[in-house]
HTML snippet that shows the backbone in 3Dmol.js (N, CA, C, O; Angstrom):
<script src="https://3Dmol.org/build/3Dmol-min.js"></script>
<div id="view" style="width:600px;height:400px;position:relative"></div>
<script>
const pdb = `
ATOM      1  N   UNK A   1     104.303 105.564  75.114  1.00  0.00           N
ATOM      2  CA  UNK A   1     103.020 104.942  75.340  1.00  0.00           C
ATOM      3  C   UNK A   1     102.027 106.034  75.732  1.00  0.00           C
ATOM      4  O   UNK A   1     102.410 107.016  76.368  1.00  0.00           O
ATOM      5  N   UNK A   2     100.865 105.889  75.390  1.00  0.00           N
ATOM      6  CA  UNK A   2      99.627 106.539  75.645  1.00  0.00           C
ATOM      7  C   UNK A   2      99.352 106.749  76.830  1.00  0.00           C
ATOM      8  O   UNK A   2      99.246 105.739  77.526  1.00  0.00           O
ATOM      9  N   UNK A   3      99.175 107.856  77.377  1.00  0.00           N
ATOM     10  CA  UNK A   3      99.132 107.802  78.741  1.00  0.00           C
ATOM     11  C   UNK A   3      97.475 107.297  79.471  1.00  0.00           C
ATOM     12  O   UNK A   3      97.290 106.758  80.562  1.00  0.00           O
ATOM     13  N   UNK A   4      96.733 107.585  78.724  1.00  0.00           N
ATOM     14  CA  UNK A   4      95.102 107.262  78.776  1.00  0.00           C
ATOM     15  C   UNK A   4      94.871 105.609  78.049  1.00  0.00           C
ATOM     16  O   UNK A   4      93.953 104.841  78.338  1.00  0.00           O
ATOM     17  N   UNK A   5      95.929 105.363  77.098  1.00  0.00           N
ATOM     18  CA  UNK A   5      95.276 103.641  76.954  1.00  0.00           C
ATOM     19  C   UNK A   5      95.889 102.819  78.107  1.00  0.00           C
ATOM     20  O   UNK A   5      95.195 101.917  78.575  1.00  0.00           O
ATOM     21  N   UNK A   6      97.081 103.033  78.596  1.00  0.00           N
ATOM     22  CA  UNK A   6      97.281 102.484  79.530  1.00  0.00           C
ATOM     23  C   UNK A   6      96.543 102.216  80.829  1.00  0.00           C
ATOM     24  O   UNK A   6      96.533 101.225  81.560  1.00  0.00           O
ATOM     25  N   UNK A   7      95.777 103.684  80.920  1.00  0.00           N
ATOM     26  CA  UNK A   7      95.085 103.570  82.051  1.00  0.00           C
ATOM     27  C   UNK A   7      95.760 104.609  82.977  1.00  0.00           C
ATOM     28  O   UNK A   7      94.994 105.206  83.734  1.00  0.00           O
ATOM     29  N   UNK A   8      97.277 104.965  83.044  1.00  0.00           N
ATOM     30  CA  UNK A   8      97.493 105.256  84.072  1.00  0.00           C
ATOM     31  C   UNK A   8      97.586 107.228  83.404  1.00  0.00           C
ATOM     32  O   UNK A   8      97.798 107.550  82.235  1.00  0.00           O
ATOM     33  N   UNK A   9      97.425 107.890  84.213  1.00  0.00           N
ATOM     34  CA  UNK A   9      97.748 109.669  83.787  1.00  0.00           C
ATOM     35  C   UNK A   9      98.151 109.858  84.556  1.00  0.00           C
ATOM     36  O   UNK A   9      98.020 109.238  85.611  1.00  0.00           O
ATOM     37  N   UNK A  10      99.085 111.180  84.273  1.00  0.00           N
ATOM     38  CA  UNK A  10     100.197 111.870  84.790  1.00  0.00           C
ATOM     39  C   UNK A  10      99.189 112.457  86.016  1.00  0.00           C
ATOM     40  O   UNK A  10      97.986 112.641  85.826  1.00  0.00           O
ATOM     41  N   UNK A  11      99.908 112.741  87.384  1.00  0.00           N
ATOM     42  CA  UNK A  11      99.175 113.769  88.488  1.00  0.00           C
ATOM     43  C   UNK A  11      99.042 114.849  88.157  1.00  0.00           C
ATOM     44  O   UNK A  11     100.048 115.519  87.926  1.00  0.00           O
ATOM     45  N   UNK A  12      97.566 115.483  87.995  1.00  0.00           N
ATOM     46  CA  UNK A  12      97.457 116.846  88.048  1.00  0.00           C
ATOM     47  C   UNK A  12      97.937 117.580  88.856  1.00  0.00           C
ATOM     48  O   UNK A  12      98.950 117.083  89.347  1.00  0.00           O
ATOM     49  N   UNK A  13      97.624 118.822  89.349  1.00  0.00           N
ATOM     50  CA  UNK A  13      97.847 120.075  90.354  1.00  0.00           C
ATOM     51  C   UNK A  13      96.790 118.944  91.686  1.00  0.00           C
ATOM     52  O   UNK A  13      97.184 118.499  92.764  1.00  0.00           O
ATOM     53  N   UNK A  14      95.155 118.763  90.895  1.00  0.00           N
ATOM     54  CA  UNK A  14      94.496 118.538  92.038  1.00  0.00           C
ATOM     55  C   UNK A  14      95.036 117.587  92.964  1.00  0.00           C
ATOM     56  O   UNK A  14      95.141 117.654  94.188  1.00  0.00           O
ATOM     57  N   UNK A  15      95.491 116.318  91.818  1.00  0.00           N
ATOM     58  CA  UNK A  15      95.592 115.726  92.354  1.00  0.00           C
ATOM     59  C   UNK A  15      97.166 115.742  93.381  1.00  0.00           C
ATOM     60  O   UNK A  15      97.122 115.261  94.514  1.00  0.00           O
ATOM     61  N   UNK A  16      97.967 116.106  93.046  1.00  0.00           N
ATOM     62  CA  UNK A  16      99.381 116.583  93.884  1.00  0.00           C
ATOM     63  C   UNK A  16      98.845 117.423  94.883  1.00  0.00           C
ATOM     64  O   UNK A  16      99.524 117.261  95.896  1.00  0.00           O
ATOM     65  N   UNK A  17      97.727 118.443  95.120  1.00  0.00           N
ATOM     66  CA  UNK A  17      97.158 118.826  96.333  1.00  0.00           C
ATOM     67  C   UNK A  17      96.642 117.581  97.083  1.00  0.00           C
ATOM     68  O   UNK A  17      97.305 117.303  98.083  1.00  0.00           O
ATOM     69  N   UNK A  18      95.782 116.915  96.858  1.00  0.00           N
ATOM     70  CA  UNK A  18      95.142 115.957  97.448  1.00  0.00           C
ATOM     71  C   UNK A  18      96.409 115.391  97.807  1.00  0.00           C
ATOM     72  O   UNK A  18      96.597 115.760  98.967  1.00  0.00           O
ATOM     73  N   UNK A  19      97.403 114.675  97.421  1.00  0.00           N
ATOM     74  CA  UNK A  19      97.954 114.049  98.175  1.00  0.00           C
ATOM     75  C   UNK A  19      98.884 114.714  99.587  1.00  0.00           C
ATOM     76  O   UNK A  19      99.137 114.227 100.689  1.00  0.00           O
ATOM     77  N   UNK A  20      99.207 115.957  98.991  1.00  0.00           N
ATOM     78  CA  UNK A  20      99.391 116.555 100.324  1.00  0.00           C
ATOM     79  C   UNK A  20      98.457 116.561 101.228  1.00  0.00           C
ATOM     80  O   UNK A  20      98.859 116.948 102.325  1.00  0.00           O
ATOM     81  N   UNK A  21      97.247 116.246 101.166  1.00  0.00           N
ATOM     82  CA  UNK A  21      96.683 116.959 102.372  1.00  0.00           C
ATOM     83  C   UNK A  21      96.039 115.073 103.067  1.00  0.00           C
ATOM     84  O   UNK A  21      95.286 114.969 104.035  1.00  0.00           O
ATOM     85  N   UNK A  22      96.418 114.233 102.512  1.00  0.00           N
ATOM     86  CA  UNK A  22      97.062 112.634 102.979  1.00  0.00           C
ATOM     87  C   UNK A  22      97.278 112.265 104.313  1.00  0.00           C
ATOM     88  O   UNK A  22      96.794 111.432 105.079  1.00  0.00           O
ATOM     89  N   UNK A  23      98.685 113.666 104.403  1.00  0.00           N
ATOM     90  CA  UNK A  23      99.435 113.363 105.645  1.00  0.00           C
ATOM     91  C   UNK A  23      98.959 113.528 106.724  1.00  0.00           C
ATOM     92  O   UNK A  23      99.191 112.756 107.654  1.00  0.00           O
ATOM     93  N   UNK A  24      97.963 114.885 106.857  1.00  0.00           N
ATOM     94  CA  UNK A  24      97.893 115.222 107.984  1.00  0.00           C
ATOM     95  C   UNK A  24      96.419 114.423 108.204  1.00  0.00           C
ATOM     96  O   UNK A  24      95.624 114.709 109.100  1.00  0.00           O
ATOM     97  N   UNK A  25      96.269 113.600 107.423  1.00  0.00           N
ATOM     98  CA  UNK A  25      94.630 113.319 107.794  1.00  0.00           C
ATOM     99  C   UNK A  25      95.342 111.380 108.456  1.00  0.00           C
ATOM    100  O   UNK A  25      95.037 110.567 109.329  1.00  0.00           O
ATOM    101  N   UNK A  26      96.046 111.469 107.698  1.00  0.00           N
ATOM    102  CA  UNK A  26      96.704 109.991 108.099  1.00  0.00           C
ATOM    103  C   UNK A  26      97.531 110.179 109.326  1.00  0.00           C
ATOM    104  O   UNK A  26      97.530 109.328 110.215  1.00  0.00           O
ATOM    105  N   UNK A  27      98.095 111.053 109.382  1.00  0.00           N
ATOM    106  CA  UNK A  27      98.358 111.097 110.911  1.00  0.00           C
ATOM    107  C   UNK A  27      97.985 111.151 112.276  1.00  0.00           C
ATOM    108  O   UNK A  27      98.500 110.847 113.352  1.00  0.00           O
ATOM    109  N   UNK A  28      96.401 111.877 111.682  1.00  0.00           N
ATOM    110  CA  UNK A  28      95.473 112.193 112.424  1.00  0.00           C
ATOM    111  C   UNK A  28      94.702 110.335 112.881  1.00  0.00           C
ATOM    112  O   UNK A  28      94.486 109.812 113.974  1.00  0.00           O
ATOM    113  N   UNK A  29      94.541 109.951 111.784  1.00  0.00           N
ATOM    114  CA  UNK A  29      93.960 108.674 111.642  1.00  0.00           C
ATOM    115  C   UNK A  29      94.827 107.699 113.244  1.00  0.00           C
ATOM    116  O   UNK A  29      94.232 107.138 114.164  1.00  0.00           O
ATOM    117  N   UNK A  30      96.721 107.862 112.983  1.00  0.00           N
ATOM    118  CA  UNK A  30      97.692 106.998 113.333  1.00  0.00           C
ATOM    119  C   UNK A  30      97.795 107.150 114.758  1.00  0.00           C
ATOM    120  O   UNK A  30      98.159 106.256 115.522  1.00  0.00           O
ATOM    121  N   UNK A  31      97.351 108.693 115.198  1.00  0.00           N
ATOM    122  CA  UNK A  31      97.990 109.015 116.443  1.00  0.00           C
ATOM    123  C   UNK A  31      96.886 109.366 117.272  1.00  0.00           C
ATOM    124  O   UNK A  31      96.986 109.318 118.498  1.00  0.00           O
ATOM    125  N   UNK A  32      95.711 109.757 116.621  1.00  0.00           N
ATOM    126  CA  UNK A  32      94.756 110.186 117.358  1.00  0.00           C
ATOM    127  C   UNK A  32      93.252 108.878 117.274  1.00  0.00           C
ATOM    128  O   UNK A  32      92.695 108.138 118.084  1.00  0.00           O
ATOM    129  N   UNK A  33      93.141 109.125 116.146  1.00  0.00           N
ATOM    130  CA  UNK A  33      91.967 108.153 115.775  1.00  0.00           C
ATOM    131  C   UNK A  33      91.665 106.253 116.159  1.00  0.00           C
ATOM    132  O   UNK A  33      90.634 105.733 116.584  1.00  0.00           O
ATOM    133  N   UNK A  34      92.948 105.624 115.820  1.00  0.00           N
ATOM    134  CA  UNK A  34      93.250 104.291 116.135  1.00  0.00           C
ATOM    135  C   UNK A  34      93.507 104.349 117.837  1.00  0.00           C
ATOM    136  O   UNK A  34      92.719 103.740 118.561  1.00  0.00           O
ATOM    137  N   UNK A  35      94.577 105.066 118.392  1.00  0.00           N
ATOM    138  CA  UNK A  35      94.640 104.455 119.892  1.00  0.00           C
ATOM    139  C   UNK A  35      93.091 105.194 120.429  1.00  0.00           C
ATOM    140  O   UNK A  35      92.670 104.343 121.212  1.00  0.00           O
ATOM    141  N   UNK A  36      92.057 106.332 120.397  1.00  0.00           N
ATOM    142  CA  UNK A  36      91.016 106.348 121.068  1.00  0.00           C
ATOM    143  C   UNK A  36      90.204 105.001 120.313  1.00  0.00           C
ATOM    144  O   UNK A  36      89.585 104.407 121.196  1.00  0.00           O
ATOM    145  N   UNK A  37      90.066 104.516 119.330  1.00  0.00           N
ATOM    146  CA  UNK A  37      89.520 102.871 118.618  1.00  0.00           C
ATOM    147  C   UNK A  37      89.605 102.109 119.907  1.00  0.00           C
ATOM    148  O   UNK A  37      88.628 101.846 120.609  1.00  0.00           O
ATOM    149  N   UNK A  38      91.071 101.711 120.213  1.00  0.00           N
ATOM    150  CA  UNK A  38      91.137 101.053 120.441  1.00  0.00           C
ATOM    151  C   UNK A  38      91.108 100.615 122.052  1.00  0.00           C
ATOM    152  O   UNK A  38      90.977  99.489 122.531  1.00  0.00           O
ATOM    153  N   UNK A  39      91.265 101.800 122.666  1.00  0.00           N
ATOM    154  CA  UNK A  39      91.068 102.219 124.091  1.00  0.00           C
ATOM    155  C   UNK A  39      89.189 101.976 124.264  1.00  0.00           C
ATOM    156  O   UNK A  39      88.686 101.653 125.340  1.00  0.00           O
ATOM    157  N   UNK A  40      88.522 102.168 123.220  1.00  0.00           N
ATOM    158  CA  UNK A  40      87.115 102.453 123.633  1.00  0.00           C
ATOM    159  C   UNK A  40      86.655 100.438 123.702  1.00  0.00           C
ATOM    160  O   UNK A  40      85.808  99.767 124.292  1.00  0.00           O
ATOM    161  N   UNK A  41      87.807 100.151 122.715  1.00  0.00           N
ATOM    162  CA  UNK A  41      87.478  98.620 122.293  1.00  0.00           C
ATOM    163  C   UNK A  41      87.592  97.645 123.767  1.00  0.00           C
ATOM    164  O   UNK A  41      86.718  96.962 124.302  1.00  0.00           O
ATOM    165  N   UNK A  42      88.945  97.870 124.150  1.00  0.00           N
ATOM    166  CA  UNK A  42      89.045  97.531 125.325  1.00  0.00           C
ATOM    167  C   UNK A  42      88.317  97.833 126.511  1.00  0.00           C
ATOM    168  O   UNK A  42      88.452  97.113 127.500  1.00  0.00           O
ATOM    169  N   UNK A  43      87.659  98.691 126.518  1.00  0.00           N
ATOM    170  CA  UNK A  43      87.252  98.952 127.529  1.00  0.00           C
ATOM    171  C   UNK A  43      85.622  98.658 127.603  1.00  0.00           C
ATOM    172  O   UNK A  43      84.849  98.549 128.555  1.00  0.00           O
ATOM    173  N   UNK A  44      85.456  98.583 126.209  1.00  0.00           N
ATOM    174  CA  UNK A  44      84.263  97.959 126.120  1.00  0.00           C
ATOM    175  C   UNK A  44      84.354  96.181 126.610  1.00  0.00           C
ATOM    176  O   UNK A  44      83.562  95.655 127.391  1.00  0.00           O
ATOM    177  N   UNK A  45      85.482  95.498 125.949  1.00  0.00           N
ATOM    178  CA  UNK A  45      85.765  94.222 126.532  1.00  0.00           C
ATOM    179  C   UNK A  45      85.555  93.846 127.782  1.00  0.00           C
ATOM    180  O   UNK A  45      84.851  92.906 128.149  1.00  0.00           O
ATOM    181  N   UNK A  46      86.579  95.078 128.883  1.00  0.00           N
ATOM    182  CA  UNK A  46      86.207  94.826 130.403  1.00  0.00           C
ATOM    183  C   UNK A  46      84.762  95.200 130.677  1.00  0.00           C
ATOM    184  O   UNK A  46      84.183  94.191 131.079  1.00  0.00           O
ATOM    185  N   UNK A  47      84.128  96.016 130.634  1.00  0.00           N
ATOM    186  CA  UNK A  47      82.948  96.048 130.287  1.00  0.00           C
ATOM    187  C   UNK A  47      82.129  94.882 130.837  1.00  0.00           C
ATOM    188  O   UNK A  47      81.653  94.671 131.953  1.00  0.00           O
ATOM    189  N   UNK A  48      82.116  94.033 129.429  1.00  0.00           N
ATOM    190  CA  UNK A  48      81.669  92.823 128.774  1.00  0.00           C
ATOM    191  C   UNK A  48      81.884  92.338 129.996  1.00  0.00           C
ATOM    192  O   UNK A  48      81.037  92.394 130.887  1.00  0.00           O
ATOM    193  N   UNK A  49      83.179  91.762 130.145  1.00  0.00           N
ATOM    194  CA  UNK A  49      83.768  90.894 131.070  1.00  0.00           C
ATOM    195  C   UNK A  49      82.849  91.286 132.732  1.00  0.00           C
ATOM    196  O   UNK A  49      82.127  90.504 133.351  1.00  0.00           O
ATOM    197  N   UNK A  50      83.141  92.503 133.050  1.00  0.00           N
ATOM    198  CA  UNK A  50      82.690  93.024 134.421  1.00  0.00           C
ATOM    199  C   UNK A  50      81.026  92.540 134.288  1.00  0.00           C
ATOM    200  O   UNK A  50      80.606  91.802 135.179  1.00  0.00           O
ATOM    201  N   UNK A  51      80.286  92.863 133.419  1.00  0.00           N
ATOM    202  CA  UNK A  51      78.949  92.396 133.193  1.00  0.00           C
ATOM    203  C   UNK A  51      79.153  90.938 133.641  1.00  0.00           C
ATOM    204  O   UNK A  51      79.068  90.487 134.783  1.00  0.00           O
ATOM    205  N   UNK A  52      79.471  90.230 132.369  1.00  0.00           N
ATOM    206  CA  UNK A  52      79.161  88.168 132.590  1.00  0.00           C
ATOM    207  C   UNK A  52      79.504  87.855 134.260  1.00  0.00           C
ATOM    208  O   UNK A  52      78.891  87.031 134.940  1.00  0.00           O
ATOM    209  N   UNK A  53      80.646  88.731 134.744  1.00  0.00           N
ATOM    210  CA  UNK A  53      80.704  88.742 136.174  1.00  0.00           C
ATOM    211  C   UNK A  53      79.748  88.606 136.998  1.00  0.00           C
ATOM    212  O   UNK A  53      79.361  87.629 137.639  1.00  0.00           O
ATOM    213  N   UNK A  54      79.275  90.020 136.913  1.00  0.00           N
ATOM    214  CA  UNK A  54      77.614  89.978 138.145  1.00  0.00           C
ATOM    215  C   UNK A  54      77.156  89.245 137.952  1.00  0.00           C
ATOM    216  O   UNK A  54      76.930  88.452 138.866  1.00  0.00           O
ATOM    217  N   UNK A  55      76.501  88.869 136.107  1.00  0.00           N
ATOM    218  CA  UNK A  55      75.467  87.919 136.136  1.00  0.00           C
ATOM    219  C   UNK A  55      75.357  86.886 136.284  1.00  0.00           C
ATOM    220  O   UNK A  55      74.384  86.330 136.794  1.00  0.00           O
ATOM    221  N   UNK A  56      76.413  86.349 135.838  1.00  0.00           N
ATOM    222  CA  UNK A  56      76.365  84.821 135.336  1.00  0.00           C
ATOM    223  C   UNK A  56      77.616  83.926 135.975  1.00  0.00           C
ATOM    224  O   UNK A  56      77.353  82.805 136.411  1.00  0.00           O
ATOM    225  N   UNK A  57      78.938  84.418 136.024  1.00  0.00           N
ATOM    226  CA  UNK A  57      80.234  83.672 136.554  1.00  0.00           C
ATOM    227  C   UNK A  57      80.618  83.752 138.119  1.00  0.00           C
ATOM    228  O   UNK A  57      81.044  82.952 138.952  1.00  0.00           O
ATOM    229  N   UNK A  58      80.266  85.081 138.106  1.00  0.00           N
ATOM    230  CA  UNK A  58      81.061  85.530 139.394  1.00  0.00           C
ATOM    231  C   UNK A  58      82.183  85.755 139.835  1.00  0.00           C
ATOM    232  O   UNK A  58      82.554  84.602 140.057  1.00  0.00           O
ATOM    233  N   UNK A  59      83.118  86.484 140.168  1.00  0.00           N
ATOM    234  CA  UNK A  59      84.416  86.715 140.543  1.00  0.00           C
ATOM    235  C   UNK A  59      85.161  85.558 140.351  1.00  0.00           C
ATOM    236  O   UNK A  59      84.690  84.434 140.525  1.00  0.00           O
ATOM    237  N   UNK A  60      86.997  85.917 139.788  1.00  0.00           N
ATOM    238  CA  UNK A  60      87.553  84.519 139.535  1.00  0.00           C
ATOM    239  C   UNK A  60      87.713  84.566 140.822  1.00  0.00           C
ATOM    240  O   UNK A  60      87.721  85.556 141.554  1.00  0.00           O
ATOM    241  N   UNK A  61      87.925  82.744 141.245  1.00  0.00           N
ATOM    242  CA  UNK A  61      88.509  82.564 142.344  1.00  0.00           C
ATOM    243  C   UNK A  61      89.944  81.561 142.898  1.00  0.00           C
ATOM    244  O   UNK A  61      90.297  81.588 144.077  1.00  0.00           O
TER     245      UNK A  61
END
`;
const viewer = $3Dmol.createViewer("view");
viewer.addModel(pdb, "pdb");
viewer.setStyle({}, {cartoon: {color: "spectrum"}});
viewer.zoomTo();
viewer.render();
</script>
């Protein structure tokens, strides 16, 4: 089969570089990038929460 009517082509060089360089950006993404996400997320939540506090609810009781 045609490798271009199908649609699909063989990996170049570039592209077999590019995928090496995947890992370290996805790892970067897994270990570094997502838990500071998600630390900033939360903490924006308490945040939130500590705010509606002063203003509006007031301490649980």
């Amino acid at each position: 089969m045609n490798n271009q009517a199908s649609g699909h082509s063989a990996p170049s060089g570039a592209e077999a570089s590019g995928r090496k360089s995947e890992w370290p950006r996805f790892l970067l993404l897994a270990f570094v990038g997502l838990p500071v996400a998600m630390t900033l997320a939360i903490a924006a939540y308490g945040f939130i929460v500590w705010f509606l506090q002063i203003l509006f609810f007031g301490p649980p009781s």
